[in-house]
C-alpha positions, 0 to 999 in steps of 0.5 A: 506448496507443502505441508509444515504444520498441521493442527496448529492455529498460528494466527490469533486475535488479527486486530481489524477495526476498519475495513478501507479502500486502498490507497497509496497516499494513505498511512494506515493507523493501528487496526485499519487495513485495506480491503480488496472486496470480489478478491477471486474476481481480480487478475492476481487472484492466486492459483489456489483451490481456496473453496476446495483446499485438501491437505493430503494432496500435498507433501510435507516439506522436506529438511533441504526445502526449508531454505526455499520458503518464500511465505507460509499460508495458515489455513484456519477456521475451517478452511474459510479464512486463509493467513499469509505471511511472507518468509523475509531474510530477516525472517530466518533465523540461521544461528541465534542465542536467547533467555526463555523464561522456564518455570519463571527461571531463566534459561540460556538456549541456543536457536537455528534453522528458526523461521519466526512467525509475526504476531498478525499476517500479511495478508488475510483473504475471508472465503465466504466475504471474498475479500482480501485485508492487506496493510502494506502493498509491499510486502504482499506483492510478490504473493500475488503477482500483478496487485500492483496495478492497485497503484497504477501508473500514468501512462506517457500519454497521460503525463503528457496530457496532464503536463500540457493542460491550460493551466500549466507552463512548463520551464526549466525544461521539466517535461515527462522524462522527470516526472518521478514515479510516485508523481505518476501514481498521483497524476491518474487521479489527478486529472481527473480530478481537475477536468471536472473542475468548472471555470470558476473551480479552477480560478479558485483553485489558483486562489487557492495555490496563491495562499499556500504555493505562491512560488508556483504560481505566475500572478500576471498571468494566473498560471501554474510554473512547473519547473521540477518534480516537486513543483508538479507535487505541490500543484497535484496536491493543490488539486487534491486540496490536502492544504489547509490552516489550523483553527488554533494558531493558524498554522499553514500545514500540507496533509500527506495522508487524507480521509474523507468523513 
């Protein structure tokens, strides 16, 4: 770690209107970001001494370090809430030409060596209510290494179960080896979901498939056929009930984002 900047206050007005669990399948509105609350009890937890931060135990940054950066960490609020933002090749700005408005006349200036600042943080951890905002898991991954297991995947042995229960033939040889990664994310909720389901949930459940996935079903015989990746997606999202019918004009449509309300 180093110094870049000191008395400075980089981030501003961070727009935060909801606080929500993460969840892979759901896509964020304006305003809404995840929340990791006990954010110090978890495993990637960063080494960092956040409740005891001293600024002149570090160097400034020298002029060969710039080029090494990989995310700035803004200290603001007296050192109780902590901004990153991670430092992408897009990010740098080597050599560029703009029009900065001077005393509203227009001046051609010349930039390099520029590393540019987002409006709102990566991410943001709040030491006093230990929880960490994020929006996109993507792009705070490699500052905190291990968060991924916020997306877990089924293990071999959880495919293999979920692909093997009463309700699904396999055909076409599809078996765990094609089961695609997003796929994986989605079955560690799934099963849970369908073993809690009683008898006459699960009969609803093919009535269900039956009016909005009727190609995955076998109607002699009431199963599901699962032949390829996107068979098994459709069957997944069956159990998550994302189908529905819109009240106006009846619109048969799947919800790839969901909420409960």
């Amino acid at each position: 770690m180093r110094i870049v900047l000191a008395d400075a206050t980089v981030f501003t007005d961070v727009n935060v209107t909801a606080e929500l669990p993460y969840n892979d399948e759901r896509k964020l509105q304006d305003g809404e970001w995840f929340c990791i609350q006990r954010f110090s009890e978890q495993s990637y937890f960063p080494n960092f001494p956040f409740d005891r931060f001293v600024s002149t135990d570090y160097h400034n940054i020298s002029a060969n370090e710039y080029e090494k950066i990989k995310y700035f960490l803004s200290i603001q609020e007296d050192s109780r809430v902590f901004h990153f933002q991670r430092v992408l090749t897009k990010s740098r700005i080597i050599q560029k030409k703009g029009i900065k408005l001077v005393n509203e006349h227009p001046v051609l200036i010349e930039m390099e060596n520029v590393l540019t600042i987002n409006s709102e943080p990566d991410a943001t951890y709040y030491l006093d209510d230990d929880k960490l905002l994020f929006r996109d898991l993507s792009r705070v991954r490699p500052m905190f290494s291990g968060i991924e297991v916020l997306f877990r995947e089924a293990t071999d042995e959880e495919v293999d179960n979920f692909l093997n229960i009463d309700i699904i033939n396999l055909a076409n040889g599809f078996d765990r080896s094609k089961v695609s990664m997003p796929n994986r994310r989605r079955i560690s909720n799934a099963i849970t979901q369908y073993n809690a389901f009683h008898e006459d949930e699960k009969q609803t459940l093919r009535n269900y498939m039956s009016e909005y996935c009727p190609e995955i079903i076998d109607q002699a015989s009431s199963s599901v056929q699962i032949g390829s990746d996107d068979h098994l997606k459709k069957f997944i999202y069956a159990i998550d009930q994302r189908y529905y019918i819109t009240p106006i004009r009846n619109q048969k449509r799947v919800a790839t984002s969901i909420e409960n309300i």
